[in-house]
N, C-alpha and C positions, 0 to 999 in steps of 0.2 A: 412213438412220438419222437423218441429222440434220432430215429433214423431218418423222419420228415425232416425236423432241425436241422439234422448234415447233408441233407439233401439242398434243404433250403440257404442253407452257409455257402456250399458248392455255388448256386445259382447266382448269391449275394458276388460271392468273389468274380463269377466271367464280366459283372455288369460292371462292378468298381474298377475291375483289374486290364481285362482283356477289351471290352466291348467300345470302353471310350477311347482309349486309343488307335482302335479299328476303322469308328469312327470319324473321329477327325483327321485319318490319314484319306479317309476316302472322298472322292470329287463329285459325289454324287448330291451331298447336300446344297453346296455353292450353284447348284441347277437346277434345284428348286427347297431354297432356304425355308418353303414353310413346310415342308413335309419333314426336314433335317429337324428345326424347329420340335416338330412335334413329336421324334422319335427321343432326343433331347428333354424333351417333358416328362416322356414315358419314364423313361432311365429315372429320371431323378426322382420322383415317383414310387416308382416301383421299389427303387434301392431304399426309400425310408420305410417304406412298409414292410419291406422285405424283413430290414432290421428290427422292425420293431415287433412282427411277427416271429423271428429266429429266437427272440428272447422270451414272446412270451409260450412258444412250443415248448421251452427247457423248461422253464417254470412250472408250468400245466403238466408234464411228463408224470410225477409218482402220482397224480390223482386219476388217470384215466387214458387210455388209449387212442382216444379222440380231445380235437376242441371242447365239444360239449360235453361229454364225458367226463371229463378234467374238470370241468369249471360247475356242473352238478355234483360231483364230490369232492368240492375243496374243503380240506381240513380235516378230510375222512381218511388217508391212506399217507402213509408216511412220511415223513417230513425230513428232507433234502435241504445239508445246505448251499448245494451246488443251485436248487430249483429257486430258493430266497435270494442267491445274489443273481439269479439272469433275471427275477422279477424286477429285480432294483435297477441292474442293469436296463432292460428295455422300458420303467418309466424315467430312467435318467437321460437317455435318449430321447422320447419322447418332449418331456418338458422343454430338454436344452433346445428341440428344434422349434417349438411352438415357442419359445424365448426368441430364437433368434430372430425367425420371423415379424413376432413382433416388434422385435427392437429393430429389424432394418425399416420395418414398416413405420413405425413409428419416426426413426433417423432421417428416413429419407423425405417425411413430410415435414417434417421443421426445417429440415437446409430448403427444402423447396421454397418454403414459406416467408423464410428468411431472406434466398435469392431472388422471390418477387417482388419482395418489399426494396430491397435495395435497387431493385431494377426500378421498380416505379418511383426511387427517388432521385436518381441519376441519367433515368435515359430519357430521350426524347424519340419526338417521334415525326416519320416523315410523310407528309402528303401522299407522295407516289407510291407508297407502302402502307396500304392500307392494314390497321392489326398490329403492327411490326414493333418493334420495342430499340433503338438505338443505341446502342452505348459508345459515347467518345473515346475511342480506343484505339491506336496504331493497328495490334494485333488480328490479323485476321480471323475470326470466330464467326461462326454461326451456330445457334444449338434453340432446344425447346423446354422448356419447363413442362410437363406434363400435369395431369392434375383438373379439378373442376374450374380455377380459374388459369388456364393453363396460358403460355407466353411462348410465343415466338422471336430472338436475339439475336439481332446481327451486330458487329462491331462497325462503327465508321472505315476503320482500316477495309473490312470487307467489300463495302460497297464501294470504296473507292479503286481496288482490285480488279472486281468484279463485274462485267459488262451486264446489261439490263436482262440477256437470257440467261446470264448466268446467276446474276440473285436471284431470277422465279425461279430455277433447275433446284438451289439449295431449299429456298422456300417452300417448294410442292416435297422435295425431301424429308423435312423438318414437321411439314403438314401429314404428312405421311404417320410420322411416329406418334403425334396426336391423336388423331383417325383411327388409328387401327390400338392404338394401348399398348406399344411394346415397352411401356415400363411396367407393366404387370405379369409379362412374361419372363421380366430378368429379375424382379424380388424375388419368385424364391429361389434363384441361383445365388443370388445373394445372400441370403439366410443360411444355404445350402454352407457356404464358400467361408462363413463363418463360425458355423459349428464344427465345420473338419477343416482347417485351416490349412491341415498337413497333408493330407491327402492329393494325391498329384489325377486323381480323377475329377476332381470337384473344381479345379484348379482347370483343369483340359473343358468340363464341363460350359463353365463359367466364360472361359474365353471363346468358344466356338459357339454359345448361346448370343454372345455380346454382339460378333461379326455379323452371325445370320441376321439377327434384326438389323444392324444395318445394311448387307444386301438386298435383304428386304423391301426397306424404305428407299433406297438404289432401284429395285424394279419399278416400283410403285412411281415414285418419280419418273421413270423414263418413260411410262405408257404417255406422258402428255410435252417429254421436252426430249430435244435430243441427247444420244448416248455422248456423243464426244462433247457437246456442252456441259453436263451433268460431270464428266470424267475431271476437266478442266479444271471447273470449277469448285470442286471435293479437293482437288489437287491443292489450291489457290487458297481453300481453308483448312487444310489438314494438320497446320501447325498448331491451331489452337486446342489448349484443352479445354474438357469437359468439365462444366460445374458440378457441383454434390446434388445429387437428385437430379440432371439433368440428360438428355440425350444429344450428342452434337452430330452434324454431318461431318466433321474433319476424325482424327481419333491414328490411332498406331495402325491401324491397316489399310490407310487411304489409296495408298499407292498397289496393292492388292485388289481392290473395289475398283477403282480408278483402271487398272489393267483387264477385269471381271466385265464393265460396260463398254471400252472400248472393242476388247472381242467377247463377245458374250458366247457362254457354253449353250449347247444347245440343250434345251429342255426334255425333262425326263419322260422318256414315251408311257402310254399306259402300263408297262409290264413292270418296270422296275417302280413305276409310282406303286403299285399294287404293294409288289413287293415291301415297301417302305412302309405303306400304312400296315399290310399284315404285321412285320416287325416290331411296328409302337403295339400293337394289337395283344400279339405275343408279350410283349414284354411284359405291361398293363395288366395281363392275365394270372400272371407268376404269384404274386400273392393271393387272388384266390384260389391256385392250384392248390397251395402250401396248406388252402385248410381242408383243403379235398384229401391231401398225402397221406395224412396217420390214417385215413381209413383204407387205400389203398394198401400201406407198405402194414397196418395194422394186421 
């Protein structure tokens, strides 16, 4: 068992240490953000299971050679206090992360909630935009409120920037991350980003989760408006931020995104997409290997 454990430690450290760095140094994901996306998912994933399976392997160790072995003679076979603190250890782990989640879960439907209500009492609304929620504001912004009564935000400063292709380019942008739920895929990078705060993987994690969804919403958009209006126009809103709970099309990598649609990478042929799903596949797998191990290394 405890040679599964160090086994499992080893695997834990290439995903925390080596893997995200690798990467987000690679150009592979930016060519097709949902496959990176979901390699991204794997990881994160994985890595909490991982850990919370390292801990409860020490634990289980003096009762049995196996998972179930261990856990059919708990309190039969000698008592460890190395085995009591990784118990403690992997439900202090556990808890904090099911805390955090909740609490970003939680956090981020009150600012939501909050930013709707203030939208509905300040903005207006224009004819020509149908849906659209106005705010009198110099600054250029566009963004979406996500959620069952979900909001789409332009600033007046925008619309008046912005030529009539270039507010639908932001708008099917903005419609995009409604559509498809990409704030469901960045809570638990968030939850993540607050339980290990230190952590420069979660940190690496966090930021190349954030971008993919918006090149994402960048593809999605361009099937129906042109690339160099879309670019422009991302351009023209990039200085605004983001509200609490909200998704913008502007954000710190506009001009990155913005260079991404005007020359677009070419798309990942079947091999290396293969590759990518086998990858999250593998990875995803790693902790049920971990309970297969003590009977192998057993």
């Amino acid at each position: 068992m405890l040679l599964a454990a160090a086994l499992l430690t080893v695997a834990l450290l290439l995903l925390a240490l080596v893997v995200p760095g690798r990467l987000a140094a690679a150009d592979w994901p930016t060519r097709s953000p949902v496959l990176g996306l979901l390699l991204w998912q794997a990881l994160g994933l994985a890595g909490g299971l991982l850990a919370l399976e390292i801990a409860a392997t020490v634990a289980l160790a003096p009762y049995g050679s196996t998972h179930g072995e261990a856990i059919a003679g708990l309190g039969e076979g000698p008592e460890r206090w190395w085995s009591l603190l990784a118990g403690l250890i992997g439900l202090a782990v556990l808890l904090r992360l099911v805390q955090a989640l909740l609490t970003a879960t939680v956090r981020t439907l009150r600012d939501r909630r909050r930013h709707r209500a203030l939208v509905d009492l300040v903005a207006t609304r224009n004819p020509l935009l149908r849906g659209i929620d106005v705010l009198g504001h110099d600054l250029p912004v566009a963004y979406c409120l996500p959620g069952l009564r979900s909001r789409v935000v332009v600033s007046s400063g925008a619309l008046r920037r912005l030529s009539g292709e270039e507010v639908d380019a932001v708008l099917a942008h903005e419609q995009a991350h409604l559509d498809q739920r990409h704030d469901l895929v960045v809570l638990p990078f968030v939850a993540l980003d607050r339980t290990f705060p230190v952590l420069p993987a979660v940190r690496t994690a966090s930021g190349e989760v954030a971008l993919l969804i918006e090149m994402l919403a960048d593809d999605l958009a361009a099937r129906r408006h042109d690339r160099t209006v879309l670019a422009r126009a991302l351009y023209k809103v990039g200085r605004g931020a983001v509200p609490a709970g909200g998704l913008a099309a502007g954000g710190p990598e506009v001009l990155v995104r913005a260079s991404r649609l005007l020359d677009p990478p070419p798309a990942l042929t079947l091999g290396p997409a293969c590759l990518a799903v086998l990858a999250s596949a593998t990875v995803l797998a790693l902790p049920l290997v971990g309970i297969l191990l003590p009977v192998v290394t057993g």
